[in-house]
Backbone as a printed PyTorch tensor [residue, N CA C, xyz], in Angstrom:
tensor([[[-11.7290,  66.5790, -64.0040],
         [-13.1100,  66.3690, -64.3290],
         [-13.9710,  66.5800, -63.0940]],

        [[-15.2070,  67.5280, -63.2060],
         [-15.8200,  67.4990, -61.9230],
         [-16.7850,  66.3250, -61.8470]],

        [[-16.7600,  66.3410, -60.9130],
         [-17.6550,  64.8250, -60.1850],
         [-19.4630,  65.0190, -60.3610]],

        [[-19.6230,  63.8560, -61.4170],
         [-21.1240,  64.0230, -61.3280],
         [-21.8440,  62.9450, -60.6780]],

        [[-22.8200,  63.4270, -60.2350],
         [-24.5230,  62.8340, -59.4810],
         [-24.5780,  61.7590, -60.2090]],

        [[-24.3710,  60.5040, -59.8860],
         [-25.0450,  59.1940, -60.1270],
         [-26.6170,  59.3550, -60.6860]],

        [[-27.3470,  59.6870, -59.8920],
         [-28.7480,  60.0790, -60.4770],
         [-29.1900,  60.6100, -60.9060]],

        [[-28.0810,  62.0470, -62.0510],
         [-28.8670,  63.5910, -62.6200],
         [-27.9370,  62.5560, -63.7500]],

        [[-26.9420,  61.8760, -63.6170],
         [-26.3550,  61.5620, -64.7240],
         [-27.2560,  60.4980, -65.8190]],

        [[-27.4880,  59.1430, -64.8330],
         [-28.6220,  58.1940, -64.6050],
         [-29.7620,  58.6310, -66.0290]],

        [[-30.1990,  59.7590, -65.1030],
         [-31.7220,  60.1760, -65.4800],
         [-31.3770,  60.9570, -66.8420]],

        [[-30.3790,  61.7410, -66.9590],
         [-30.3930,  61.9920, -68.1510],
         [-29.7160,  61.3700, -69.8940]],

        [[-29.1340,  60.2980, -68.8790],
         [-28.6540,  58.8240, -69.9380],
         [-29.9970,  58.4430, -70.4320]],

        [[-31.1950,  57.6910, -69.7830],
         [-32.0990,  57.0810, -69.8680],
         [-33.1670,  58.2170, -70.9860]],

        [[-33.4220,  59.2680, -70.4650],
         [-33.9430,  60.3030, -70.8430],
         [-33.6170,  60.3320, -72.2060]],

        [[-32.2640,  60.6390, -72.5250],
         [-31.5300,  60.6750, -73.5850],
         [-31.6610,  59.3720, -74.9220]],

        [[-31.7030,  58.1460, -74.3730],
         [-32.0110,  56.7460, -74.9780],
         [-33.3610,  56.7370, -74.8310]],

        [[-34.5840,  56.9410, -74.3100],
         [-35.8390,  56.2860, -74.7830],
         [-36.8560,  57.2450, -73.9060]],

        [[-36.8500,  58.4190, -74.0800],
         [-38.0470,  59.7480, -73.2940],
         [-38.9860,  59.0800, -73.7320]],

        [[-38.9970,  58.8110, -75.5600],
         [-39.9610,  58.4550, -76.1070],
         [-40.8680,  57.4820, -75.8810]],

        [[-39.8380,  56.4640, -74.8660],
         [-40.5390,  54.8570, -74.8120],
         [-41.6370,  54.4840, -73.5290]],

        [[-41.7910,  55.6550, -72.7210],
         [-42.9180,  56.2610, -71.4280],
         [-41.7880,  55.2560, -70.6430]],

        [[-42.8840,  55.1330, -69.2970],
         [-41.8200,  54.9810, -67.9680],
         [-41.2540,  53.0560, -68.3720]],

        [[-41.8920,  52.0730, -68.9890],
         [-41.0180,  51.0670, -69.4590],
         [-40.2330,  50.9170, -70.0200]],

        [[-39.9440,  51.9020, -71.3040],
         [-38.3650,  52.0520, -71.7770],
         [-37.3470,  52.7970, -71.0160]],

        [[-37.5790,  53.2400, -70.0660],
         [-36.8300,  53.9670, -69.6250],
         [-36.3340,  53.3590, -68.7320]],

        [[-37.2410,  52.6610, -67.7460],
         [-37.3710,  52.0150, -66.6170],
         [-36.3820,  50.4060, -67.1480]],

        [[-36.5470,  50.1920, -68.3240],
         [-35.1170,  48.9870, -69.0350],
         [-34.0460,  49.6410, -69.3670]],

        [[-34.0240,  50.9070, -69.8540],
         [-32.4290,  51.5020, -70.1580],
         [-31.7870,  51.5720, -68.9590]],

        [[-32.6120,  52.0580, -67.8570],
         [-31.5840,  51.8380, -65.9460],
         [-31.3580,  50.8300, -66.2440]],

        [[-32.3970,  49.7620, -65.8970],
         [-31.8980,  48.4560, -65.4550],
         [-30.4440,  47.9590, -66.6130]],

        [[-30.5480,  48.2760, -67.7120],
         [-29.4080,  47.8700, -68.0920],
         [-27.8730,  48.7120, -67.4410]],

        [[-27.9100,  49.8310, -67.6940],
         [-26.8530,  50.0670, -66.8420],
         [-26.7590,  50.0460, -65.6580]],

        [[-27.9140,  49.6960, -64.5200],
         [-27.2160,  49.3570, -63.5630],
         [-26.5740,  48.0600, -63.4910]],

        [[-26.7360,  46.9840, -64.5870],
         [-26.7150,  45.8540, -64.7230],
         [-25.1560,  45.8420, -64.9190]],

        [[-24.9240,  47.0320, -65.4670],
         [-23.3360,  47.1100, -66.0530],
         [-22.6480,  47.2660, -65.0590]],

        [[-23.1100,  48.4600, -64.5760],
         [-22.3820,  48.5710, -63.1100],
         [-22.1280,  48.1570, -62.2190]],

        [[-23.4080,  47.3840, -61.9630],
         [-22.9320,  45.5250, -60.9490],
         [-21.9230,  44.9300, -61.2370]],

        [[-21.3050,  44.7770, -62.9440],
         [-20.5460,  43.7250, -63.4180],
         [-19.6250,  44.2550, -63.9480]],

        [[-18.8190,  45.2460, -63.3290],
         [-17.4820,  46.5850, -64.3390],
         [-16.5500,  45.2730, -64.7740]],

        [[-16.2680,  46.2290, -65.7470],
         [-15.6000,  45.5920, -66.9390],
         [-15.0460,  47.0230, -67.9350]],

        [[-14.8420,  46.4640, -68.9640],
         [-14.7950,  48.2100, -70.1810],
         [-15.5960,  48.6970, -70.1780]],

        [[-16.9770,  48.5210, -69.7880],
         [-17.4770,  49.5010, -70.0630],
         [-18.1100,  50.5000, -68.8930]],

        [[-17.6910,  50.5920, -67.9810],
         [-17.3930,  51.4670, -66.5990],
         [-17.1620,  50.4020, -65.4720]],

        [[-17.2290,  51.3380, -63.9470],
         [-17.1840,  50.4020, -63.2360],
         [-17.6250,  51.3410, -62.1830]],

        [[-18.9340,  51.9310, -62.7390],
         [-19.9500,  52.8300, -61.9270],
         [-21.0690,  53.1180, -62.5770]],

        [[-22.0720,  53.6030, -61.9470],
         [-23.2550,  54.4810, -63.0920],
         [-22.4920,  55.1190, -63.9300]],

        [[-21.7000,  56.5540, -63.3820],
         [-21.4800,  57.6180, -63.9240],
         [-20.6330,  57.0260, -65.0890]],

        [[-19.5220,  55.7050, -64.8670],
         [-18.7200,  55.9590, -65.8550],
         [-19.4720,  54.9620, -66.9880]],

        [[-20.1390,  54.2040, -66.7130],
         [-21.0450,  53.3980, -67.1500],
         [-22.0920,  54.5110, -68.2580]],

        [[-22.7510,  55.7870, -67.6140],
         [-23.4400,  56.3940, -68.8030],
         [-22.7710,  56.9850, -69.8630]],

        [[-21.2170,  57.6240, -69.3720],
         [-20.2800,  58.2710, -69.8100],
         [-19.3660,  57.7080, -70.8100]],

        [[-19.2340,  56.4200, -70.5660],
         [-18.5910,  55.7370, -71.3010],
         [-18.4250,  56.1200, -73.0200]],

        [[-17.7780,  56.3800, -73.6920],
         [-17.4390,  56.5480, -75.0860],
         [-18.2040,  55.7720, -75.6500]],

        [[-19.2550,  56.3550, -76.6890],
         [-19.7960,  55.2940, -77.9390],
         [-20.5780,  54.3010, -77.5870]],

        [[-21.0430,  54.3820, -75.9090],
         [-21.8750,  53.2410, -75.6770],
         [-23.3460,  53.9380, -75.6560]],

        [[-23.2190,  54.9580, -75.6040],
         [-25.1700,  55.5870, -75.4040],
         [-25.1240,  56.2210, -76.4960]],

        [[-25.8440,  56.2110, -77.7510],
         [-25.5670,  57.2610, -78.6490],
         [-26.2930,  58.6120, -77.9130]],

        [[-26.9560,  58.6970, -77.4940],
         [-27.6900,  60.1820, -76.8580],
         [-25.9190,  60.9140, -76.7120]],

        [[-25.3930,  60.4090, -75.7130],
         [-24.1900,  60.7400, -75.3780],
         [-22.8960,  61.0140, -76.1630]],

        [[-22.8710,  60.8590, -77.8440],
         [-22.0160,  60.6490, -78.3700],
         [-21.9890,  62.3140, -79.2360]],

        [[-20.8770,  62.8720, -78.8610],
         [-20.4500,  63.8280, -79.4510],
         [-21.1610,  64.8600, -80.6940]],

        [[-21.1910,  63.6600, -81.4120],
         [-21.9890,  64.1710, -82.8690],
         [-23.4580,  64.1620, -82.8900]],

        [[-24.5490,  63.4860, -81.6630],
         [-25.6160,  63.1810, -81.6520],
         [-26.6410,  64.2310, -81.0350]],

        [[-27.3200,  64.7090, -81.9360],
         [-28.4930,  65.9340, -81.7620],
         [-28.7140,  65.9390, -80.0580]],

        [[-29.1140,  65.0280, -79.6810],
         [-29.3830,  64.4640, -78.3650],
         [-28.4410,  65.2790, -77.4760]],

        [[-27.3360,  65.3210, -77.4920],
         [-26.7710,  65.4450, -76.2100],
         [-26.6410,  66.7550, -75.9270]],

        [[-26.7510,  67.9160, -76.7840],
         [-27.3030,  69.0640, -76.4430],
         [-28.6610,  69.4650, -75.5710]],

        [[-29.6190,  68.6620, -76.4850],
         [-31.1530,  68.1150, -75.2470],
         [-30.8460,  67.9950, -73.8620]],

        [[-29.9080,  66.6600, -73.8430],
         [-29.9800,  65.9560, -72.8000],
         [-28.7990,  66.7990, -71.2120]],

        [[-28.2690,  67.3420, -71.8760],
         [-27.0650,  68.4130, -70.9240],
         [-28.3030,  69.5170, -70.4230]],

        [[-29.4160,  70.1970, -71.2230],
         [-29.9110,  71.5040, -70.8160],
         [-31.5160,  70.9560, -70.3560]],

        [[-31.9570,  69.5500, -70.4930],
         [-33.2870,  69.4250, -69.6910],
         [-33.2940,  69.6030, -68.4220]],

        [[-34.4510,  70.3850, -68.0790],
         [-34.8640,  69.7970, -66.4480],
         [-35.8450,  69.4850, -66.1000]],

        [[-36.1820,  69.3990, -64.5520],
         [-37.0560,  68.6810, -64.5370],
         [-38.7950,  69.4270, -64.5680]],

        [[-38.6930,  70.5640, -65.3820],
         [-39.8580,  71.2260, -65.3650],
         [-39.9040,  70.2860, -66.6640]],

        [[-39.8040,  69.8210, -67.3210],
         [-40.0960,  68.6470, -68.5950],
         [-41.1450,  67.0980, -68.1990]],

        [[-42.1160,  67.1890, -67.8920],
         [-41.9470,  65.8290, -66.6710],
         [-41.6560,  64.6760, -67.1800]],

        [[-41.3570,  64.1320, -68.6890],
         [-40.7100,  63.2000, -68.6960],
         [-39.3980,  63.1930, -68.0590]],

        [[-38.7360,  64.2210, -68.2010],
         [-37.1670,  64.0510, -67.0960],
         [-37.4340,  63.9990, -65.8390]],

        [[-38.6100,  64.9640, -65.2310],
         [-38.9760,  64.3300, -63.7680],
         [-39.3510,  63.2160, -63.7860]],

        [[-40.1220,  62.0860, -64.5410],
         [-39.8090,  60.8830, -64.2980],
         [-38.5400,  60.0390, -64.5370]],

        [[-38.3150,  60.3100, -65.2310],
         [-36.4930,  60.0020, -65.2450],
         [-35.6340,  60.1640, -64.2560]],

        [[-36.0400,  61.2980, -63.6750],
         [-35.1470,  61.3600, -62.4470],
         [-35.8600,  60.6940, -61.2220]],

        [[-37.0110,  60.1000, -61.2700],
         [-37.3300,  59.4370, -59.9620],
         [-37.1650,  57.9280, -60.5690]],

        [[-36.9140,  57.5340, -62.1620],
         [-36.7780,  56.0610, -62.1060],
         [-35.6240,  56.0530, -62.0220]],

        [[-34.4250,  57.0510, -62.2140],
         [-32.8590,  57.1210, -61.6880],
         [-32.9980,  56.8360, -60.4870]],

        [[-33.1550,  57.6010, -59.6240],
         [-33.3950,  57.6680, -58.0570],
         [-33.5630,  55.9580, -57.7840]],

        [[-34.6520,  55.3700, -58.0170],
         [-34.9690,  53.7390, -57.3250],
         [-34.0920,  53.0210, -58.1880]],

        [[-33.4590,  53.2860, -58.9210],
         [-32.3590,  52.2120, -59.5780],
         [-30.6600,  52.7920, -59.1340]],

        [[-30.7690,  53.4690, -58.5530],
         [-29.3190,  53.7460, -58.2400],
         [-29.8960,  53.2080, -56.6530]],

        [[-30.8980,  53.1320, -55.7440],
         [-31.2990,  52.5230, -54.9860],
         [-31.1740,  51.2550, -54.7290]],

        [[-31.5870,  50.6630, -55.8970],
         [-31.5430,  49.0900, -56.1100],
         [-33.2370,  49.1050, -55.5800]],

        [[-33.9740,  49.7630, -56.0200],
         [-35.4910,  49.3820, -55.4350],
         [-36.1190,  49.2420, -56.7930]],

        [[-35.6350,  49.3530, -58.2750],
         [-36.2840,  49.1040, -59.1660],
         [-36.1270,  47.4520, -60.2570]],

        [[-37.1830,  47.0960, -59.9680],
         [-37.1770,  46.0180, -60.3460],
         [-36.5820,  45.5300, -62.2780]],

        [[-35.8970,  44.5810, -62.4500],
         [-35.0060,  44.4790, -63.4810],
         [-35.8330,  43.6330, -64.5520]],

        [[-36.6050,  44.4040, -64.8950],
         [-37.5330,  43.7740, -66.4250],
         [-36.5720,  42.9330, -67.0990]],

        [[-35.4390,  43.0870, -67.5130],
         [-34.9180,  42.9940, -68.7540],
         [-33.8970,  41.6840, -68.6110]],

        [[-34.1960,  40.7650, -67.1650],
         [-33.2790,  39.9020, -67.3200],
         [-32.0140,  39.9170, -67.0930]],

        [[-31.3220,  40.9120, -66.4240],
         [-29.7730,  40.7750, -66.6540],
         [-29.2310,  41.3700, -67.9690]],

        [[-29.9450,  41.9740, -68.5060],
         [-29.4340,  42.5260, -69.6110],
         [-28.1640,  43.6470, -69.3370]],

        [[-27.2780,  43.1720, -70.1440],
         [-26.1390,  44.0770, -70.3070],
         [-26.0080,  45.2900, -71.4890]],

        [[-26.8680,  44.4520, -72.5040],
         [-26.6610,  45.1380, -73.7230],
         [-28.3560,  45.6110, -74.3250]],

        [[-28.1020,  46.5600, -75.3730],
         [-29.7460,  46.5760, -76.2800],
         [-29.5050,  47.6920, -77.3820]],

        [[-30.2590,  47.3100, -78.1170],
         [-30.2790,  48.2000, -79.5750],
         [-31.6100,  48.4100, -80.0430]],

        [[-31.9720,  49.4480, -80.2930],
         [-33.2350,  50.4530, -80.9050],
         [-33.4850,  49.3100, -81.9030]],

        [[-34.6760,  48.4590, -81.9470],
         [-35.0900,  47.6720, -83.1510],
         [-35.4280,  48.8990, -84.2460]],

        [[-35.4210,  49.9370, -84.0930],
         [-35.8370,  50.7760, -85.6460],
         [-34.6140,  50.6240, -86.3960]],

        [[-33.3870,  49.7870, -85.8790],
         [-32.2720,  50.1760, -86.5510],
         [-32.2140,  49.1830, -87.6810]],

        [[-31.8840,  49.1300, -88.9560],
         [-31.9270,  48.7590, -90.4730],
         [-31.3840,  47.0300, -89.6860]],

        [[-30.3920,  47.3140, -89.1810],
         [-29.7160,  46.1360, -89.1170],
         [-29.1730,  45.9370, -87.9140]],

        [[-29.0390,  45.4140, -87.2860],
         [-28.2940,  44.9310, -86.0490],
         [-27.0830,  45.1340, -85.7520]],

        [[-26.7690,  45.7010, -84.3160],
         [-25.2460,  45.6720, -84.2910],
         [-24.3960,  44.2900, -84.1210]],

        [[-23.0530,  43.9550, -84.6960],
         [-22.7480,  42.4650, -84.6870],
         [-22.6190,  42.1490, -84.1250]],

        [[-22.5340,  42.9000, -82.4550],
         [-22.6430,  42.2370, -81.3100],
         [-23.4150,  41.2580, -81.0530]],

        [[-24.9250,  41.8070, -81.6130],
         [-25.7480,  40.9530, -81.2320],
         [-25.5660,  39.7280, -81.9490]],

        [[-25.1470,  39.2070, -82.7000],
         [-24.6710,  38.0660, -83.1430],
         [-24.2020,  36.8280, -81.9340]],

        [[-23.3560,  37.2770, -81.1760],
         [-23.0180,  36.5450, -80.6020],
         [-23.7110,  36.5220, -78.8750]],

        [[-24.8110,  37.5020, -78.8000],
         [-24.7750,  37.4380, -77.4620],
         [-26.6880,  36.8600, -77.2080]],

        [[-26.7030,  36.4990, -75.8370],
         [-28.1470,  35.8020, -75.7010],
         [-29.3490,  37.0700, -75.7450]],

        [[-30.3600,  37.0240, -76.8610],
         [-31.3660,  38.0880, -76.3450],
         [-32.2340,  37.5980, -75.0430]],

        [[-32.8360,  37.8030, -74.6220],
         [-33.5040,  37.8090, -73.4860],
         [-34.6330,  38.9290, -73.3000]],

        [[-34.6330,  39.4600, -73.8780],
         [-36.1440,  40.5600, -74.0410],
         [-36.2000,  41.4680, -74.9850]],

        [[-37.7100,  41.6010, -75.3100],
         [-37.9510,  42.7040, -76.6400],
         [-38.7090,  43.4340, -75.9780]],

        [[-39.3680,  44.7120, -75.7560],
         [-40.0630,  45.4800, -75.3510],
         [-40.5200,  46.5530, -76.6840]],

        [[-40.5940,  46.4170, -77.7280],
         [-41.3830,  46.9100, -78.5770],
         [-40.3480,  48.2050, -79.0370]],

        [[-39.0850,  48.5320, -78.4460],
         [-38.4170,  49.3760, -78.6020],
         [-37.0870,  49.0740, -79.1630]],

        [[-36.9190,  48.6040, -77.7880],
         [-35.5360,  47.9030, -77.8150],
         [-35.9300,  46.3530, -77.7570]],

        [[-33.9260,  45.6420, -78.1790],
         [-34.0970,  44.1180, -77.9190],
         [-33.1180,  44.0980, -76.9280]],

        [[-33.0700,  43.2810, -75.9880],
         [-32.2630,  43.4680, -74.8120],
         [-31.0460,  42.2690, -75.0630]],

        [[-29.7740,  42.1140, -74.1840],
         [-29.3790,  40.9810, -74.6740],
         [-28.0550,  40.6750, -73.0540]],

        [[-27.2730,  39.7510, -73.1470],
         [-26.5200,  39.7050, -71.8540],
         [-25.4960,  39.3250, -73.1390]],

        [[-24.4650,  39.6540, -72.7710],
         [-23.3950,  39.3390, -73.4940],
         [-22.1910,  39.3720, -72.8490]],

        [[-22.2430,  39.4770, -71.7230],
         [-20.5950,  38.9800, -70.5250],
         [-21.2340,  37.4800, -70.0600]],

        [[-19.9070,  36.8430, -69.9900],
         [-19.8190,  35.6170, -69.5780],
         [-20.4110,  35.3510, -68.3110]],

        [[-20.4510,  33.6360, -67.8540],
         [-20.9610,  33.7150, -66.6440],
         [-22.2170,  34.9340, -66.3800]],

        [[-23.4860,  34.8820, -66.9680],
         [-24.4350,  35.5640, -66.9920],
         [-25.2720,  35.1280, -65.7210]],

        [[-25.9890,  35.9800, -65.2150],
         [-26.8090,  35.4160, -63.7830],
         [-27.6020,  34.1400, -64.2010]],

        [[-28.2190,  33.6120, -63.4160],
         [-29.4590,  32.6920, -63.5090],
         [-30.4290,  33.1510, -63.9380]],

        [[-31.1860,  32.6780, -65.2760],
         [-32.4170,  33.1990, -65.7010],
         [-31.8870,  34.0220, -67.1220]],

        [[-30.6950,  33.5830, -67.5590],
         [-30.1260,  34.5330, -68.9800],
         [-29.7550,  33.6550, -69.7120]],

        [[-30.3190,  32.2680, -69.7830],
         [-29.6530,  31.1690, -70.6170],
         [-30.6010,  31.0920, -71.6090]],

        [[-30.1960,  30.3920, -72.8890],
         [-30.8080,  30.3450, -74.4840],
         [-32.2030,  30.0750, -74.3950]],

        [[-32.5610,  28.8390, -73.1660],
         [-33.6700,  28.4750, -72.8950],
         [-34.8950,  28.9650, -72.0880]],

        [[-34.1250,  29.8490, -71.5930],
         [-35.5020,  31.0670, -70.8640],
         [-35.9290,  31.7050, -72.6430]],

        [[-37.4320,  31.7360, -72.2700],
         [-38.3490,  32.3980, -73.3650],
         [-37.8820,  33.7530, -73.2670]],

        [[-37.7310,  34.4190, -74.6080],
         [-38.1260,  35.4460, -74.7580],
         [-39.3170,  36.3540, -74.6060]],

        [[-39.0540,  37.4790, -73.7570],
         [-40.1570,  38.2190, -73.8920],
         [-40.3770,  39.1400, -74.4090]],

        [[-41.5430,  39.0230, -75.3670],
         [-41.6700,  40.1260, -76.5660],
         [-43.0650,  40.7560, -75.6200]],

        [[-43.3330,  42.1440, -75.5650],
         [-44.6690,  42.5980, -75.7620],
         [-44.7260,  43.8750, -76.6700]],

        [[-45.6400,  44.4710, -77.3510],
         [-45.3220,  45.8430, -77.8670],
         [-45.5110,  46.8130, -77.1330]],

        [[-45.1100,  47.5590, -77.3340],
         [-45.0330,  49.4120, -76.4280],
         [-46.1640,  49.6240, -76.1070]],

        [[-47.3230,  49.5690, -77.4190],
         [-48.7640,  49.9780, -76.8500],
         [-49.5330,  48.6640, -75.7650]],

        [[-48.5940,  47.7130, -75.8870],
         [-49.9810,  46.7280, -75.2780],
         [-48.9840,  46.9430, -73.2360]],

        [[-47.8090,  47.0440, -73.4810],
         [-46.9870,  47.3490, -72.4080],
         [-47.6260,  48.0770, -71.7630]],

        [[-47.9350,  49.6250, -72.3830],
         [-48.2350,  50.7000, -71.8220],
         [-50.1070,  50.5280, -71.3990]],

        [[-50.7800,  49.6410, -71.9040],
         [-52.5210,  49.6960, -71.3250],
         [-52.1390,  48.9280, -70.3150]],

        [[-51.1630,  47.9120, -70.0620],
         [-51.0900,  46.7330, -69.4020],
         [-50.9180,  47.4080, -67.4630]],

        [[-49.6600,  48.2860, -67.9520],
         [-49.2060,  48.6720, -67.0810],
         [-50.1970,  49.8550, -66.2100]],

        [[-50.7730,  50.8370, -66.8340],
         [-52.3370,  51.8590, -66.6780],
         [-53.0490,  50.8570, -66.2650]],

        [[-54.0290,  49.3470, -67.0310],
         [-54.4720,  49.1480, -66.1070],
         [-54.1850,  48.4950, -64.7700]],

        [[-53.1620,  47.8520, -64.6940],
         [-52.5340,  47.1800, -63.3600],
         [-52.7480,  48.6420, -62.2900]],

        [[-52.5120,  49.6400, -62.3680],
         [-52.1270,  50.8170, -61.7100],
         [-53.5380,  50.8970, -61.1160]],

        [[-54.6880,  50.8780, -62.2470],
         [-56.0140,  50.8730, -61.8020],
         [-56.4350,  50.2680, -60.8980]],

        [[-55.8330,  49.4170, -60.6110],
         [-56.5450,  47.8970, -59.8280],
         [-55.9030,  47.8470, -58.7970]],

        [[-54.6220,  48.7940, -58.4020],
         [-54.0280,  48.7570, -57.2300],
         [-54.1020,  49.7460, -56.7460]],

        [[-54.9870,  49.7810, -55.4120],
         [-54.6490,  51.3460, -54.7850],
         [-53.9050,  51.3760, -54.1490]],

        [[-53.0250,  50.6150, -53.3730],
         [-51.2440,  50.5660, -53.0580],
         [-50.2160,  50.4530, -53.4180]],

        [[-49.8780,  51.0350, -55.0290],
         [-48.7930,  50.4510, -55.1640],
         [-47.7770,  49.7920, -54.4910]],

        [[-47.2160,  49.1900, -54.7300],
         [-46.0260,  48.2520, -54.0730],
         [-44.5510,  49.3900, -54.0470]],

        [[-44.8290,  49.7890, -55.1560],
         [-43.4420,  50.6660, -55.4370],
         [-43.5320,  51.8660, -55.9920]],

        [[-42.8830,  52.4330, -55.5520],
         [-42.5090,  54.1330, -56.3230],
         [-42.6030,  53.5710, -57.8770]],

        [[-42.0360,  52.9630, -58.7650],
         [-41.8840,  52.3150, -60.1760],
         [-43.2340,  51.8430, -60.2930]],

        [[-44.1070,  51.6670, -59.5640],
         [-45.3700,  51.2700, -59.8970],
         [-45.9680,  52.2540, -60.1610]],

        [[-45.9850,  53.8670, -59.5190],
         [-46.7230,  54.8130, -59.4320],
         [-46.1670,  55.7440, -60.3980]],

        [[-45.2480,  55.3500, -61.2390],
         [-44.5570,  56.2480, -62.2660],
         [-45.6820,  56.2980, -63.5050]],

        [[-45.8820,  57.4380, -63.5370],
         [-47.0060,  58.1140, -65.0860],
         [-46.3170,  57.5630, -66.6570]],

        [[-46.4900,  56.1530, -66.9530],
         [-46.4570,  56.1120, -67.9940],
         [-46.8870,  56.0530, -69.0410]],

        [[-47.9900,  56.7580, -69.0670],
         [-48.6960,  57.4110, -70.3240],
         [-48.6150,  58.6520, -70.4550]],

        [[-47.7470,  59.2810, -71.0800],
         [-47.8120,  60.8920, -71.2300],
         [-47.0990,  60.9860, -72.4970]],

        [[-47.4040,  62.5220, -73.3380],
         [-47.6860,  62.8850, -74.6650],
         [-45.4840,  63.0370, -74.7650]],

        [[-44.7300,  61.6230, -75.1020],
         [-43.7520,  62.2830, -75.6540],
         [-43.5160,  63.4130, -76.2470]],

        [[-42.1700,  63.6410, -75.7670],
         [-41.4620,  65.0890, -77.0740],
         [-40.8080,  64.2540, -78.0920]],

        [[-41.2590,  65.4850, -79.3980],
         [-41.0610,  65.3940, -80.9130],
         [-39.1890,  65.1440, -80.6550]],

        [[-38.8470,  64.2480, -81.4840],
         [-37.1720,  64.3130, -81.4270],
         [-37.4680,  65.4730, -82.7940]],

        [[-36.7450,  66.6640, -82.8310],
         [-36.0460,  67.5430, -83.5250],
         [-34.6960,  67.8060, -84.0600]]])
């Protein structure tokens, strides 16, 4: 197997799971797998094997429209150029972890829940996805009694535009990421 880029891999996992969701869904699909990758177990015990992993990203799964997309984008697309710079600060460790420690998450458009989530703690909704920790011994700040945080996509996305407004320094590269731009149609 040839050896792939932590961050072309990264960026096109994320890309692949939520182009659609501007730079906050995307910017939670890293944080979850790097979250994984902190904590190897089955389901890698790296980025790469962590995006690669069998049946854990559907973008990635054999039969899924997606992964034809996601093998031939580049970064003349600029949602994948942002993808590849919120890869970049999370294989860094410079991007900050919205999601709580989240290990796990599932597309709320889905009919029904996977039964995982049954048993594991949610810990954030972002209007897309629901996030959740489901390995034992979870960090501090992933217990039943931390609030959930729900916001929706659209109120996420003015929230975040205007914060951007009001700072002419960002703090971080992840601060200065364009997340308002005209998604691509899934086909």
């Amino acid at each position: 197997m040839t050896d792939l880029d932590p961050t072309d891999t990264l960026a096109r996992t994320i890309w692949g799971e939520a182009r659609g969701c501007g730079g906050p869904g995307m910017r939670h699909v890293a944080s979850v797998i790097i979250n994984r990758a902190d904590h190897p177990t089955w389901w890698g015990r790296s980025v790469v094997g962590v995006c690669t992993q069998p049946w854990q990203f559907s973008c990635r799964n054999p039969n899924d429209p997606n992964l034809a997309k996601l093998l031939a984008v580049t970064e003349a697309d600029p949602t994948f150029a942002a993808a590849m710079r919120i890869a970049a600060l999370a294989i860094s460790r410079q991007l900050p972890d919205g999601t709580y420690g989240a290990d796990s998450y599932y597309a709320l458009s889905m009919k029904t829940p996977p039964a995982w989530a049954a048993t594991a703690r949610r810990v954030a909704v972002d209007g897309w996805h629901a996030f959740y920790v489901t390995r034992p011994n979870a960090p501090p700040g992933t217990s039943p009694d931390v609030p959930n945080v729900s916001i929706s996509a659209a109120a996420s996305q003015v929230a975040h535009a205007a914060a951007a407004s009001l700072l002419p320094n960002p703090e971080s590269e992840a601060d200065r990421l364009d997340d308002l731009y005209n998604p691509k149609e899934l086909t």
